[in-house]
C-alpha positions in Angstrom: 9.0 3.7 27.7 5.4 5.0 26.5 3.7 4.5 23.1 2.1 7.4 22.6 -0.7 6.4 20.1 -3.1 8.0 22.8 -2.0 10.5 24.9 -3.0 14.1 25.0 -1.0 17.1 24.7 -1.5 21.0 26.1 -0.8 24.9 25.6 2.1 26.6 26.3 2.8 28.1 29.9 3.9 31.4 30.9 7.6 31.9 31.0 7.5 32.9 34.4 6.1 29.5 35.1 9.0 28.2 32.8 11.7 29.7 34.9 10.4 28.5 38.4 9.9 24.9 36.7 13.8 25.1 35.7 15.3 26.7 39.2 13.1 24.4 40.9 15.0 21.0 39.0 17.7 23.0 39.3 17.8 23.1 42.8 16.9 19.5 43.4 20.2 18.3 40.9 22.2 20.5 43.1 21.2 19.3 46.5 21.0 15.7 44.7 24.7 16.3 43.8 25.7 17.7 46.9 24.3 14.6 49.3 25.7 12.5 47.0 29.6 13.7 46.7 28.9 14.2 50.5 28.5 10.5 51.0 31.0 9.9 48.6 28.9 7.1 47.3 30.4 7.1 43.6 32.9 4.2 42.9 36.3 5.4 40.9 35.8 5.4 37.2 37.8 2.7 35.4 39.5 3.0 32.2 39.0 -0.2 30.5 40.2 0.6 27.2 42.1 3.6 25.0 44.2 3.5 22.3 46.6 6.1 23.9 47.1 7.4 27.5 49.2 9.8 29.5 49.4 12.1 32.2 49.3 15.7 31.6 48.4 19.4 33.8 45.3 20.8 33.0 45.1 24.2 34.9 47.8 23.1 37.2 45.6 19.5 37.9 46.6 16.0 37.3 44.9 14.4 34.2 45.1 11.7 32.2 44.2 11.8 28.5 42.6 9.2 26.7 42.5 9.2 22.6 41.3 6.5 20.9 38.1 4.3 21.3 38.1 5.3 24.9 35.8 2.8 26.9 34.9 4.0 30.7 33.1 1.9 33.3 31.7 2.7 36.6 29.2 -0.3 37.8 27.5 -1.4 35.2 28.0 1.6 32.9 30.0 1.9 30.3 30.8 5.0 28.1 32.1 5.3 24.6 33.9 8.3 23.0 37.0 9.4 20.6 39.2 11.0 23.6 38.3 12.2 27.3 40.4 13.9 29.9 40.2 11.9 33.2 40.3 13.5 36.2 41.1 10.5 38.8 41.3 12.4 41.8 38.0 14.0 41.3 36.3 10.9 39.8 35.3 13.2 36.8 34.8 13.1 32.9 35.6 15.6 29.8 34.5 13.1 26.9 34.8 14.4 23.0 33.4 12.6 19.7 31.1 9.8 19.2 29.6 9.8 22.9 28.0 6.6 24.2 26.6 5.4 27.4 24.8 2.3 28.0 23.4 1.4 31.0 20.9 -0.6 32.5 17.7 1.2 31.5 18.5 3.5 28.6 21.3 4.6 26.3 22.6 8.0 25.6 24.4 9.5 22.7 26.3 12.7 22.0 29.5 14.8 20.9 30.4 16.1 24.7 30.1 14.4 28.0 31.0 16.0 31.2 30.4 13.1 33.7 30.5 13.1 37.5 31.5 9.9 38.8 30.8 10.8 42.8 27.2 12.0 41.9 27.1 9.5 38.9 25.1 13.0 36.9 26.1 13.1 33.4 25.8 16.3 30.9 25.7 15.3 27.3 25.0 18.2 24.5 25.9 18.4 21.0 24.1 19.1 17.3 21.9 16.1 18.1 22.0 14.4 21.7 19.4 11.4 21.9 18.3 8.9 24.5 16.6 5.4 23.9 15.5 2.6 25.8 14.6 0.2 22.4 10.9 1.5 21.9 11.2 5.4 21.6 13.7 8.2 21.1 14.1 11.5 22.9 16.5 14.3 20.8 17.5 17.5 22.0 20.6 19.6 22.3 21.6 19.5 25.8 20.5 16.4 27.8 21.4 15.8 31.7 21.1 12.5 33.0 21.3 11.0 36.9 23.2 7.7 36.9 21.9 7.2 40.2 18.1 7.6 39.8 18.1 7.4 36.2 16.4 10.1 35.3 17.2 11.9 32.3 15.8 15.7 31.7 16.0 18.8 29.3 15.1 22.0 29.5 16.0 23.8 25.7 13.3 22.0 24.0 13.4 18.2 23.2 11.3 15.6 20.1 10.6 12.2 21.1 9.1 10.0 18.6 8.3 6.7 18.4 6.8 4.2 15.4 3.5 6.1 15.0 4.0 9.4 17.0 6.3 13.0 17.2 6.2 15.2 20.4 8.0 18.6 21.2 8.6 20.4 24.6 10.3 22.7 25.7 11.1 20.4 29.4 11.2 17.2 29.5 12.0 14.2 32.3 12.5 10.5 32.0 12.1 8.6 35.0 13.6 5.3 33.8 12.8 3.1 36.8 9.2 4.6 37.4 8.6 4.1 33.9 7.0 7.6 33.5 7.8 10.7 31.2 6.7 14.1 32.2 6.8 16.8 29.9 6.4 20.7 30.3 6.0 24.1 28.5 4.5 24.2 24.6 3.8 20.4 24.6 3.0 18.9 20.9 1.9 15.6 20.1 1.5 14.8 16.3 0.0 11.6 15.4 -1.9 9.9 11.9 -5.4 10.7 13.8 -5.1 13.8 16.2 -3.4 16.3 16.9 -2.5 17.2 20.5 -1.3 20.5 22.5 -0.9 21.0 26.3 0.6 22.8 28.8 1.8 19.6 31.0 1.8 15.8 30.3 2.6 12.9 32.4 2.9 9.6 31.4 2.9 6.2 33.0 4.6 3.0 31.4 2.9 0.5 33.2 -0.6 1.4 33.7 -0.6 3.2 30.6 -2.0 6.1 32.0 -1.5 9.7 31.0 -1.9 12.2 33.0 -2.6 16.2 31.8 -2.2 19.5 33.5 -3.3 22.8 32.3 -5.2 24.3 29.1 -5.1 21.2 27.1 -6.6 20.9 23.3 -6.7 17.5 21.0 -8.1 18.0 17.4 -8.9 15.1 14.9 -7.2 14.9 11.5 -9.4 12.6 10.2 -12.9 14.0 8.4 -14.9 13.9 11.3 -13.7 16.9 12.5 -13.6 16.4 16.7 -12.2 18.3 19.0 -11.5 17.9 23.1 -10.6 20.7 24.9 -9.9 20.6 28.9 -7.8 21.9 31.7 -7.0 18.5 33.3 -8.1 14.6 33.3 -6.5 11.5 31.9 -6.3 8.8 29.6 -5.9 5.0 29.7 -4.2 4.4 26.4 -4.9 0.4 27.1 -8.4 0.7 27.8 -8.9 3.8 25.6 -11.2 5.3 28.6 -10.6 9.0 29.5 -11.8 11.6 31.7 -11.5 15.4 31.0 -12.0 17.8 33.9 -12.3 21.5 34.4 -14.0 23.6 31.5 -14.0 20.6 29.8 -16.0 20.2 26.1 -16.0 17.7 23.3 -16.7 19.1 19.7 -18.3 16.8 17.0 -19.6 18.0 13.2 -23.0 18.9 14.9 -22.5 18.9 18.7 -21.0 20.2 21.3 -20.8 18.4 25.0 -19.7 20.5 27.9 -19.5 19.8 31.7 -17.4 19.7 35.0 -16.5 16.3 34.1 -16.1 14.3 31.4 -15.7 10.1 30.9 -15.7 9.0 27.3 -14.8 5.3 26.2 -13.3 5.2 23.0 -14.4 1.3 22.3 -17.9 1.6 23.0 -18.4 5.0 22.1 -20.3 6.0 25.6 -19.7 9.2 27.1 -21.1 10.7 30.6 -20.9 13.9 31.8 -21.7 15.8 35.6 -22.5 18.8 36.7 -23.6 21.8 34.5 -23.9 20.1 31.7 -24.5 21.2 28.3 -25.4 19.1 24.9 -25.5 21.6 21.6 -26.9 20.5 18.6 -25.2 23.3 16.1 -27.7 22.0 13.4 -30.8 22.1 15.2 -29.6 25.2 17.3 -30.7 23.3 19.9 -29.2 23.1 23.9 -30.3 20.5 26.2 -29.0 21.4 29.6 -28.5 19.0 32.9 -26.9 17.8 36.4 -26.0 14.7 34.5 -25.9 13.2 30.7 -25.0 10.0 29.2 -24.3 9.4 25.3 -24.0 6.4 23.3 -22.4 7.2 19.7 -23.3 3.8 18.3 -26.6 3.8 19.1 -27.3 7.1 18.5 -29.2 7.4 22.1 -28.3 10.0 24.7 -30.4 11.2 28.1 -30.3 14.2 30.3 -31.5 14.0 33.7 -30.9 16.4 36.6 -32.6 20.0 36.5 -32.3 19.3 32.8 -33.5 21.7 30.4 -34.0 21.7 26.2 -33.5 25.0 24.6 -34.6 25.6 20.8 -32.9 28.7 19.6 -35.2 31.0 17.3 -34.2 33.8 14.8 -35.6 36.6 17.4 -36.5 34.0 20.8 -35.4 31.3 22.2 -38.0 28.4 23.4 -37.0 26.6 26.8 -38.2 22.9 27.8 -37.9 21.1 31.2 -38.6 17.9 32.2 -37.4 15.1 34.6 -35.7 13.6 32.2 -34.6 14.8 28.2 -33.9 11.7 25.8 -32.4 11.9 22.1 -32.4 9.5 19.8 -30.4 9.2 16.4 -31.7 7.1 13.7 -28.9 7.3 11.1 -31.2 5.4 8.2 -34.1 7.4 8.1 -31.4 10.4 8.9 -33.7 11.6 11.5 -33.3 12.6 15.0 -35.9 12.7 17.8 -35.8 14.3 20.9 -38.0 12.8 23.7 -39.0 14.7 27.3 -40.7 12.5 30.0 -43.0 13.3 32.8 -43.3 17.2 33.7 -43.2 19.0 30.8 -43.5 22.3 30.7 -42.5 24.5 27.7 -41.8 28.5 27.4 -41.5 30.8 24.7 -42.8 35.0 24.8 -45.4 34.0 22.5 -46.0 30.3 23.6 -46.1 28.3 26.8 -47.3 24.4 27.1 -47.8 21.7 29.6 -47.9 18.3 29.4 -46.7 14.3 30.5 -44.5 13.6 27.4 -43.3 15.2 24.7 -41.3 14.0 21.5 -39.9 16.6 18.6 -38.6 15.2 15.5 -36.1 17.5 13.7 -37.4 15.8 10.4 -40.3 17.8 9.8 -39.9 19.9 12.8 -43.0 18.5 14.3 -43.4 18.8 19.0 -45.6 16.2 19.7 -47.6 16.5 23.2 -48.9 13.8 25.1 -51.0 13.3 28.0 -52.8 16.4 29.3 -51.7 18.9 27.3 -52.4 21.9 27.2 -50.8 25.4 25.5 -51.4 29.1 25.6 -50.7 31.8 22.5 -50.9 35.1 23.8 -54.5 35.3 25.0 -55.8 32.4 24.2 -55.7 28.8 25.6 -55.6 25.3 23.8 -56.0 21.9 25.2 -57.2 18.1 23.3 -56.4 14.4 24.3 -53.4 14.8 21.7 -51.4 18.2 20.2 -48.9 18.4 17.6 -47.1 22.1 16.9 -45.2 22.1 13.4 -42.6 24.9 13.3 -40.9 26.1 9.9 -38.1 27.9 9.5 -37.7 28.5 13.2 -41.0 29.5 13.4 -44.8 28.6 14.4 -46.2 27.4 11.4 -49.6 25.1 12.0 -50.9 23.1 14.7 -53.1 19.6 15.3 -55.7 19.5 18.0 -57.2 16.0 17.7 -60.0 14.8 19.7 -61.6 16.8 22.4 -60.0 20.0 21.1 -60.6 23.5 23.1 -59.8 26.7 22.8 -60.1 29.3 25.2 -59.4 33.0 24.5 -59.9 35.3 28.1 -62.4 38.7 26.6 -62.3 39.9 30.6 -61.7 38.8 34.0 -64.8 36.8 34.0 -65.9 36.3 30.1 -64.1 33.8 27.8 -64.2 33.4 24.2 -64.5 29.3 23.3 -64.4 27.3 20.5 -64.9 23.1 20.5 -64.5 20.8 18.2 -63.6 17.1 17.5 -60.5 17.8 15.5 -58.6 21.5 15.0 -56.1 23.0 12.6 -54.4 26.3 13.6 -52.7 28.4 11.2 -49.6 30.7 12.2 -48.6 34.1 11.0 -45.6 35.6 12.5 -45.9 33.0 15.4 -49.1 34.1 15.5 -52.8 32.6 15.7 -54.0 33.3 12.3 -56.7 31.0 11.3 -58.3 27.4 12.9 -60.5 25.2 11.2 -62.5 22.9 13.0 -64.2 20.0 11.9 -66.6 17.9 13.2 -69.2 18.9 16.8 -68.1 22.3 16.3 -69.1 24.7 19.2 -68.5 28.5 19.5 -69.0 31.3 22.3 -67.7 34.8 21.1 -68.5 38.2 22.7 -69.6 41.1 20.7 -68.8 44.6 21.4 -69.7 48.1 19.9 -67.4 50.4 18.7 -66.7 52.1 22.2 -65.5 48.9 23.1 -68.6 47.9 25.2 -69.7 44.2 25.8 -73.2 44.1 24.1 -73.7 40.4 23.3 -72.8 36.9 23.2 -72.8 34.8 20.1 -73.5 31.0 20.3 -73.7 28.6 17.5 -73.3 25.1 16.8 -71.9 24.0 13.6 -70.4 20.4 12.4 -67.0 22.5 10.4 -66.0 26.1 10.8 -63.6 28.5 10.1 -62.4 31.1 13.0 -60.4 33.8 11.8 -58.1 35.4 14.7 -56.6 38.7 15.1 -54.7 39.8 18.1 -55.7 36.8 19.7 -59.3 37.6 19.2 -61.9 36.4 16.8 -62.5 38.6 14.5 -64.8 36.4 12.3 -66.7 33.2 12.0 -67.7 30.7 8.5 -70.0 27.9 9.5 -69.4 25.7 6.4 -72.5 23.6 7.1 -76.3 23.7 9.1 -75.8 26.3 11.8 -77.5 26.6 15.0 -76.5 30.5 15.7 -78.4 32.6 18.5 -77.5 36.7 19.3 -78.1 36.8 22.9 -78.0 40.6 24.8 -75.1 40.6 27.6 -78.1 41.1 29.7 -79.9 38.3 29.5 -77.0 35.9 29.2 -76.9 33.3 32.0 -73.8 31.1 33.0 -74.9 28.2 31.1 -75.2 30.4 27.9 -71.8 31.9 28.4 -69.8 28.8 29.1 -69.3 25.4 26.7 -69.3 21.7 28.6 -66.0 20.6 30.2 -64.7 24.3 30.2 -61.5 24.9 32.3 -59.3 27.5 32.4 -55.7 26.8 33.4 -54.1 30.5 34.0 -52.7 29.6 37.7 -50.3 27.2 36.1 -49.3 28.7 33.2 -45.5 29.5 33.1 -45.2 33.3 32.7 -41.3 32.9 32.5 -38.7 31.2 31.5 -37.7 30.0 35.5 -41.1 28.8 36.1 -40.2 25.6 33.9 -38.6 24.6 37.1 -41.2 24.7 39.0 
């Protein structure tokens, strides 16, 4: 019979579906019976010991009462009990006190026994009625149990424990030979670690694997907190390898893994996961997104790949990441954890949108880190260097790093940009907003001027080592040259292309993602 150290329980059923379970095994003991009295395949009960015996007429029948350490046999069956009435020309059993019957695959105890000897199906009930094959215990009230098949079943609720374990139903079946158990209706396993509730389990002795049907939940006693919840799957309790199926999540202290399907190996602490998959980070409010995912709890690694998708959750906006593959790393020393994207990157948020190769974000300092290419666009204006870093603070944008080659490109009309250059930049956010950028070193500006009915009137150039640009609705509003200048005023008239335009200007608009789905492309 099954330890059941490691199988998983469900949530009640309706009683509608109660009922039609119970008819339905109903129907089979009946026809069961019938074929079997048909064939007359039951061999006459023998009275091997009592310690008094004589015929009597109960309801105008033949019977023969038994008192006294009655011992009955039938193959290689015996039954115990303190008296019985005998009916020999029916092959039947009334048994009273102290019931016993041992047979080759279980025993069975109770106060009253009505026993069948043609369809060799036994009812037992009384205050406690058990059943045992040496390793576990089933109790109930009412217990029926086929002699022939040897399956023993109960349908008015039933505990079966063994050294480590308790579980309640409100059906249960033992299929002695098959070595499986199959329980129905408010399922309850209680065990030292978890806690387990299902609708349907089903058990199997010799491969040691359970089998679960229905709204199924398992929760963890012990202080980290997990929780499974799934609709169907299974569970090797040798191996320790499961899979959960059908609206199927696993809850940790700070994540959540959801998907169509679910393996998880308990010894080496890998999980995988298919089809709309879903990894949250509750801290982080983060939600990486995929076709498939694969997690590796001891070495703090998991990856995303698929049509995958990383989704940083904002007090008033969301910002949403995609990428041919998403990889996370835990580093449970330094108590950090990095999140890495590879090849494709593209980034969108209402206020900010990016592009690049690679991409890593530590939740450390709450610093994205672009690689390769990058490039990204606030509101109106455009930003690209050989290497950007965006720092966010409480959930917001709070500075950002353009080292080497840095560019910024602000659109005044459909043919005019505003443009700043430097070596190195330093922006400064204000309610995820450009609010100030430094530059130092080979600083290079281009600004148009207008008049106060809004008219373009000029074009400001100057070259300065370090400024200061000071931004307002994603326009400069004013410039510091901290050092030397090199400043000329020139009319929009007389402006030609080269004196409206910095070296290695670009401007990136066509491949900008304007919303969220263009990620995906």
């Amino acid at each position: 019979m099954m330890t059941f150290s490691q199988c998983l329980t469900f949530n009640k059923s309706s009683f509608g579906a109660y009922l039609r379970t119970f008819w339905f095994v109903m129907l089979m003991l009946l026809v069961s019976s019938y074929s079997s009295f048909a064939q007359l395949s039951g061999k006459p009960i023998e009275i091997i010991q009592a310690g008094s015996l004589e015929g009597i007429k109960y309801n105008g029948i033949e019977v023969r009462r038994l008192v006294g350490n009655v011992i009955f046999k039938q193959d290689n069956t015996l039954m115990y009990c303190d008296s019985a009435l005998f009916y020999e020309s029916n092959n039947t059993i009334d048994a009273y006190g102290k019931i016993r019957i041992e047979g080759p695959q279980a025993k069975l105890s109770g106060d009253v026994l009505h026993y069948d000897g043609n369809t060799k199906n036994a009812q037992i009930s009384g205050r406690e009625v058990h059943l045992t094959d040496g390793k576990m215990d089933l109790a109930t009230t009412v217990l029926f149990y086929d002699l022939t098949n040897d399956v023993g079943s109960y349908f008015q609720g039933g505990t079966v424990r063994d050294k480590e374990n308790t579980l309640t139903s409100d059906i249960g079946f033992y299929y002695a030979r098959n070595k499986e158990v199959f329980f129905k209706s408010k399922v309850k396993l209680n065990n030292p670690r978890y806690v387990m509730q299902s609708d349907t389990l089903k058990y199997n002795t010799i491969s040691k694997v359970a089998y679960f049907f229905g709204p199924t939940t398992i929760k963890s006693t012990g202080k980290e907190g997990g929780f499974i919840y799934c609709e169907n799957g299974w569970y090797n309790t040798q191996t320790e390898k499961s899979v959960f199926g059908k609206n199927a999540y696993i809850l940790s202290k700070e994540n959540k893994l959801e998907g169509d399907s679910i393996f998880y190996d308990r010894i080496s602490g890998v999980g995988k996961a298919w089809k709309n998959v879903f990894i949250t980070d509750t801290l982080q409010k983060i939600i990486v997104a995929g076709d498939y995912a694969y997690l590796n709890e001891k070495k703090g690694n998991s990856f995303v790949t698929g049509k995958c998708s990383l989704i940083k959750i904002f007090e008033k906006d969301s910002m949403y990441m995609h990428a041919d593959t998403l990889y996370a790393q835990q580093d449970s020393v330094k108590k950090q954890k990095l999140y890495f994207a590879y090849h494709k990157v593209k980034i969108f948020k209402n206020d900010l949108q990016g592009m690049c190769d690679s991409l890593v974000y530590n939740t450390t300092d709450s610093v994205i880190s672009f690689y390769t290419n990058p490039v990204l666009w606030n509101n109106k204006n455009q930003l690209t260097a050989n290497f950007i870093k965006l720092q966010l603070s409480n959930n917001q944008l709070h500075k950002m790093y353009l080292e080497e080659n840095s560019f910024i490109v602000g659109q005044e009309d459909s043919t005019r940009f505003n443009q700043i250059k430097g070596r190195n930049m330093v922006g400064n956010f204000v309610d995820n907003k450009l609010d100030l950028i430094k530059v130092s070193g080979n600083g290079q500006t281009i600004y148009f001027i207008r008049n106060k009915k809004q008219q373009l009137t000029g074009v400001n150039k100057a070259d300065c080592s370090d400024m200061n640009i000071y931004i307002a609705d994603s326009k400069v509003k004013k410039i510091a040259l901290k050092s030397e200048p090199d400043a000329v005023l020139l009319p929009i008239k007389d402006a030609l292309e080269s004196d409206i335009k910095l070296r290695d200007f670009k401007w990136l608009d066509e491949i900008r993602p304007k919303a969220k789905e263009d990620i995906f492309k």
